[in-house]
N, C-alpha and C positions, 0 to 999 in steps of 0.2 A: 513526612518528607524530610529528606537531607540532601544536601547539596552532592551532587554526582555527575556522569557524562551528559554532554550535551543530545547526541547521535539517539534514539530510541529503538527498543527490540521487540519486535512480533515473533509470538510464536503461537502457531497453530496447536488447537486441540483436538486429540484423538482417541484411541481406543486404550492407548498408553500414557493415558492425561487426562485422567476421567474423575476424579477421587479430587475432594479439597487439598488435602494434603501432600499432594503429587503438586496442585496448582501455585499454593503456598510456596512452596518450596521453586516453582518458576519463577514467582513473585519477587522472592527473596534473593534468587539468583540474578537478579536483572531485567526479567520480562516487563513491559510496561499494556502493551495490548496483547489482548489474546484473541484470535483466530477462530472462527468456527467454519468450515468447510464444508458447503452445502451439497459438494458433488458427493460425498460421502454422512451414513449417518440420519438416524431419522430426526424429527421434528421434539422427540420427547427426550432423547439424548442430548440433544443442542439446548434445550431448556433447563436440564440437569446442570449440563454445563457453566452456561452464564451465570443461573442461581447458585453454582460453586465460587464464580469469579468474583462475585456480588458478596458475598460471605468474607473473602478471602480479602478480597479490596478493607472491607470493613477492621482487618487483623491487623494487616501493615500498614494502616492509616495514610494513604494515598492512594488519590482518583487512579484506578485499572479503566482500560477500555474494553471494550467488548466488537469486534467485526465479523459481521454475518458476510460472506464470500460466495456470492451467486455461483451457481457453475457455469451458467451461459449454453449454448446452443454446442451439440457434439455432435460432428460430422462422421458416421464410422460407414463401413463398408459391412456388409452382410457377413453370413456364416457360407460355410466352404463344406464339402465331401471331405470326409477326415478331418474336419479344423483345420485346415491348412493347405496351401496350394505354392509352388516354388516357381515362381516370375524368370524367366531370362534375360538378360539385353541383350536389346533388338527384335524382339518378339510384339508379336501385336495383341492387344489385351483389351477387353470389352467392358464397361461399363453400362450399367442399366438396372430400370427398375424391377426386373421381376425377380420376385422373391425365392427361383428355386436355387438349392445350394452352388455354389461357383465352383470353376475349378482353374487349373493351369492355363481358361482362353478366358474366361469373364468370371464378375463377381456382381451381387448385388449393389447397388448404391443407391438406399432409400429417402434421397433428398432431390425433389424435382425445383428448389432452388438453383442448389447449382448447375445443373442444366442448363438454367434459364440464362445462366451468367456466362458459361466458359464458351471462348472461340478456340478455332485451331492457334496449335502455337504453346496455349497456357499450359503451366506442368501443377501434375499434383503432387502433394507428398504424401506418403502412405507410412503409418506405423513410427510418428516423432522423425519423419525424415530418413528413414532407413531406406524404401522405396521412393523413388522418382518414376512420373510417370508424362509423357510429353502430350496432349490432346492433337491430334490427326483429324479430325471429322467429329462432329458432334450436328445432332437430329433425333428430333421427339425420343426425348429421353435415355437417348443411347449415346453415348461417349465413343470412340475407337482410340484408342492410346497405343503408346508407342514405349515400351521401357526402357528407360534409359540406367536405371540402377535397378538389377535386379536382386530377391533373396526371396528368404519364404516369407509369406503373409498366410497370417493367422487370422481366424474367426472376429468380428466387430473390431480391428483396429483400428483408428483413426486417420481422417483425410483432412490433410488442409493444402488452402487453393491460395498462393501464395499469388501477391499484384493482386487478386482480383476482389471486388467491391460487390460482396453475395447479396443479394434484395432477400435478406432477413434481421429479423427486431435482434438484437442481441438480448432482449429477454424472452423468452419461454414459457411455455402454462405454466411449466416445472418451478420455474424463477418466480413467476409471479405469486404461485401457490409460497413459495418459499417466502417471498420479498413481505409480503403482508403477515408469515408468522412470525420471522423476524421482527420486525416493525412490532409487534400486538406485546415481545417480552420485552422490548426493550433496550435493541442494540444499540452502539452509539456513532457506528460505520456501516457501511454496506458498499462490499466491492461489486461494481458491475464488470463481469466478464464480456471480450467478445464485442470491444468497441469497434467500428470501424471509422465514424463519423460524427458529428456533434449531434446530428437527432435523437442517437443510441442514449446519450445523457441525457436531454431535454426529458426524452422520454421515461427515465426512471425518477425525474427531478418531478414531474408531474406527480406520479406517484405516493413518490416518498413525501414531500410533501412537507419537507422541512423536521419531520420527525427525528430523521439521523442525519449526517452528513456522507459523502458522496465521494468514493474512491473509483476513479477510473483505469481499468486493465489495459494498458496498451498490448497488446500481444498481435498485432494486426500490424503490417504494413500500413495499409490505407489509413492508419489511425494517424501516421504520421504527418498523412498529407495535410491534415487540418489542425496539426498541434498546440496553437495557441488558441485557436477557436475552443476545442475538447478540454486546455486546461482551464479557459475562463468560464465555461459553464459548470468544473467540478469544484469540490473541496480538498478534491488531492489527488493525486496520479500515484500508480502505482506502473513500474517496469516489468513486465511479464517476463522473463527470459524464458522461460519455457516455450510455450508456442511460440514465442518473439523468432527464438533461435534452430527453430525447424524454418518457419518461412522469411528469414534472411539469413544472407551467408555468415556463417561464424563468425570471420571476420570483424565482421560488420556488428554486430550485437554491441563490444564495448564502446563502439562511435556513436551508437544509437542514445545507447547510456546514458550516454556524456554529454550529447543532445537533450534528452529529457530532463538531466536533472539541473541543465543550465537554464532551461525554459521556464523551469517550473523555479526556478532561487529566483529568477527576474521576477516572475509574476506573484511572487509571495506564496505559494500554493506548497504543502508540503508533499516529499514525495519518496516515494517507498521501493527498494531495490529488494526483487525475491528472485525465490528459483535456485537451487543445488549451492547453497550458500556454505553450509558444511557439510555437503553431501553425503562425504566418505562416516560421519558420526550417527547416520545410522543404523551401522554395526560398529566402528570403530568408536575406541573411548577418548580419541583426543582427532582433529584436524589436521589435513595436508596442509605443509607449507604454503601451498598456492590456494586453499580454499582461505585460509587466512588472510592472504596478500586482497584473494578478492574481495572479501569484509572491507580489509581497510581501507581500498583502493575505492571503493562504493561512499565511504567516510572522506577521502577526503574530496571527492568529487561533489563533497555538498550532499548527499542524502539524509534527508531525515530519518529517515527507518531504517532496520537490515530486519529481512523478513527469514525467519525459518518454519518448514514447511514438515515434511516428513520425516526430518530432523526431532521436533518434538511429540508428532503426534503417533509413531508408529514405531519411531528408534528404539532402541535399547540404551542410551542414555540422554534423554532429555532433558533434563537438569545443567546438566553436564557440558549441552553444548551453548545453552544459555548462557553458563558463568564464564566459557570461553569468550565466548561472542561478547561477552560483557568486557571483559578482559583486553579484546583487541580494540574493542571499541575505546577504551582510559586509555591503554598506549598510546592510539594515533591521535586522539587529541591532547595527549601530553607534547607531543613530536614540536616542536615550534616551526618547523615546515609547516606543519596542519593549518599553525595560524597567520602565517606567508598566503595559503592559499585559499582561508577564509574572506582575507582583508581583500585578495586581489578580485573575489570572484564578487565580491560586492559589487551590485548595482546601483545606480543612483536613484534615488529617491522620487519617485512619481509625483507628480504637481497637485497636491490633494494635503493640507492641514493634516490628514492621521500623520503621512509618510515624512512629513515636516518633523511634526513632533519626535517622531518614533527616532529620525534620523540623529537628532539635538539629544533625545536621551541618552541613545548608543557613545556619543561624544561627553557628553555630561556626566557620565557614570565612570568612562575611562578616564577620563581629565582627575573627578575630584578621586577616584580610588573608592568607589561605591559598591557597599555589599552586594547590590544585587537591582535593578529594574523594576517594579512591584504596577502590576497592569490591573485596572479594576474594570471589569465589559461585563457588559450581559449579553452579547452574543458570540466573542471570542474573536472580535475581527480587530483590535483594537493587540490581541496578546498575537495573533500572526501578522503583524504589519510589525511588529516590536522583532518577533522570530526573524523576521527578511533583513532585518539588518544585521542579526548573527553577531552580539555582543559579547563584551569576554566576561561579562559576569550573567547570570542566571535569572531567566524569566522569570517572576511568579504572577501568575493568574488567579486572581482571584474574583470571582463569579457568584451572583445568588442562583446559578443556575449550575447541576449535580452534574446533567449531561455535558454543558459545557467545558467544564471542567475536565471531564474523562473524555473529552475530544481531544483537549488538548495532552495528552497523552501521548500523542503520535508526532506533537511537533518537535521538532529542533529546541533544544535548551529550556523548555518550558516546564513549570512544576505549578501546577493545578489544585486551587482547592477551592471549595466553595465559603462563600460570608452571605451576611447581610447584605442587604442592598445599603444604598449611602444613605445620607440623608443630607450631608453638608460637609464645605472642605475640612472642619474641622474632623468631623470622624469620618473622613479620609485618609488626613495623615495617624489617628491613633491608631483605627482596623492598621492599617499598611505596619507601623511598626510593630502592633502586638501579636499580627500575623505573623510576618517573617520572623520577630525574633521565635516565635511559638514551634513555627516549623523548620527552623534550625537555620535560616538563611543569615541572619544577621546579629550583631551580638549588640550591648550596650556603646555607644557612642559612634558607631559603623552611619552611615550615612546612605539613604535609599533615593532613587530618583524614581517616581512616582508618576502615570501616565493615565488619565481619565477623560471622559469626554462630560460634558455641561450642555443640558441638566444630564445627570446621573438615571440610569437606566434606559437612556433613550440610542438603540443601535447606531454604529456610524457616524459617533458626533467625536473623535478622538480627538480633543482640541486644548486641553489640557499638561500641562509638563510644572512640577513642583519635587522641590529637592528639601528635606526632612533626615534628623536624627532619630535615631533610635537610645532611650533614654536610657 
């Protein structure tokens, strides 16, 4: 480890990110977690993978993550005469389940959920929001829609029902087949797609079972109605702008944003901003001005992550758009605005000893001019309550525990490595200095403020705050 950005970069792995050496070189560009994308991709490719990342991690001598990314439940519409059939507005168009090909008056749609759900009035979207479609009547399984935006639809494209709250699990056989291989190599994330509601978590929290930690997709309206509920049962929110931004208006997507990542800085939970982040990279070898602006403008709104998607897994330069992304990311927090609106979006401190502590170190560390924070947890709750206060010197985590450690990879300002468990304050404060100065955070006579709970090893007791040189 060496002292670097605060902001963290995900980047998906793909068909074009398959190879150590490709991953290495993500590694070394900036990437802190890597992505595995379950909607794509078999089970023995993805195990390739991580056991690349695992290797890789081991090179450049710092905790890599690993996130397994459920696909969630996909809504698509049947296959057509010709593959395709061309919609008008104003025209009346049929929905239902029987499976023979569709044409210009109806089409399959083999989900008797949503039936269950929609009244007249509700509109669908068809094909990422290309097609709009208004519901007229609906009865045992048959829709009558109304087109409000027409063009061609093509063979299984996708439908989403925008306002409306579909009586389905957002996990799947598919997911669950997935969730438990995941789990079995090893991941240290797993996104659940396809939230609508806080049960949608509870119920992969069952599951998981504490194995990995828990990112929640908001990509759902309805997800938003119960926000603080969905972010206190996750480990971390992730912004979907993809589906988010078919089923709310454009508009509306950056307010959403800006909502999520205010909720989620209040409640300590980190939180991950994806979706066409540098779209245009890939095919192109460098970023639009505005794909940029959106990076930073993701940064300084507080996001822990900027996630890249298709960018690394499929692009033609994924490296490439790493070391940019890495790139915008030092600028804006070089910007001294950045840290205007670090200081402003601080919350205060919740009534609980951790957040006490955490609050007096953030102040402690600025006051004497301290190299760096130095957090010793075994379950890592103690290194994100230290992250929520968003200090201007550099987290380190230090853990007897490998996963915890490469959890913390996804958060804000944190640099992760695994020790010893304690044994007493005294080698407390020797690990903390031989640590840091080891992985480059602090030099000889630099001063650490140190943050533990008593007794040691016991989750949840952050009650601890001690200020130490490094010799």
């Amino acid at each position: 480890m060496t002292p670097s950005r605060c902001a963290k970069i995900v980047a998906t792995l793909g068909p074009v990110t398959t190879t150590e050496g490709t991953i290495e070189a993500l590694a070394k560009a900036g990437a802190d977690v890597f992505r595995l994308n379950f909607s794509h991709g078999t089970h023995a490719e993805h195990e390739r993978r991580l056991q690349a990342v695992r290797h890789v991690e081991k090179r450049v001598g710092r905790p890599l993550a690993v996130l397994a990314d459920l696909q969630g439940p996909k809504l698509r519409v049947g296959a057509f005469m010709g593959g395709h059939a061309k919609l008008v507005v104003g025209q009346a168009f049929r929905l239902d389940m029987s499976p023979e090909l569709g044409d210009a008056t109806r089409v399959c749609l083999p989900h008797p959920d949503i039936f269950r759900a929609l009244e007249p009035g509700a509109e669908l979207m068809l094909d990422d929001g290309k097609l709009r479609l208004r519901v007229d009547s609906v009865q045992d399984g048959v829709a009558v829609t109304r087109v409000l935006t027409g063009g061609m639809l093509s063979d299984n494209k996708g439908v989403n029902v925008p306002n409306v709250v579909l009586p389905i699990s957002a996990l799947t056989d598919k997911d669950r087949r997935d969730l438990d291989f995941a789990l079995s190599i090893g991941v240290d994330w797993v996104a659940l797609s396809f939230v609508q509601r806080p049960e949608d978590v509870a119920e992969i929290r069952k599951t998981v079972a504490g194995r990995a930690a828990i990112i929640s997709k908001l990509e759902k309206p309805s997800a938003l109605d119960h926000l603080g509920e969905i972010i206190d049962l996750s480990d971390a929110i992730m912004v979907a702008r993809g589906d988010l931004g078919v089923e709310v208006p454009p508009e509306t997507v950056p307010i959403v944003q800006k909502r999520i990542i205010r909720a989620c800085r209040t409640a300590g939970k980190p939180v991950v901003v994806a979706t066409q982040m540098l779209e245009s990279m890939i095919q192109a070898p460098a970023p639009t001005r505005a794909e940029a602006s959106d990076v930073a403008t993701a940064v300084y709104d507080g996001a822990d992550a900027v996630m890249l998607s298709a960018e690394t897994s499929v692009g033609e330069h994924p490296v490439a758009a790493v070391s940019i992304m890495d790139r915008i990311l030092l600028r804006v927090e070089e910007d001294d605005h950045y840290r205007k609106i670090v200081e402003t979006g601080r919350g205060d401190p919740e009534n609980s000893a951790a957040d006490a502590i955490c609050a007096a170190a953030r102040q402690v560390a600025r006051t004497l001019g301290a190299a760096a924070i130095v957090t010793f947890t075994s379950s890592g709750f103690t290194t994100l309550r230290a992250a929520r206060e968003r200090p201007r010197v550099p987290i380190l985590c230090f853990t007897p525990s490998r996963q915890v450690a490469r959890r913390m990879a996804l958060v804000w300002g944190v640099h992760g490595a695994s020790c010893a468990e304690l044994t007493d304050d005294t080698d407390m404060v020797a690990k903390a200095a031989s640590l840091a100065s080891a992985e480059g955070f602090a030099g000889s006579g630099q001063r650490l403020v140190i943050i533990a709970g008593v007794p040691f090893g016991r989750p949840g007791t952050t009650n601890m705050l001690r200020i130490s040189w490094v010799d």
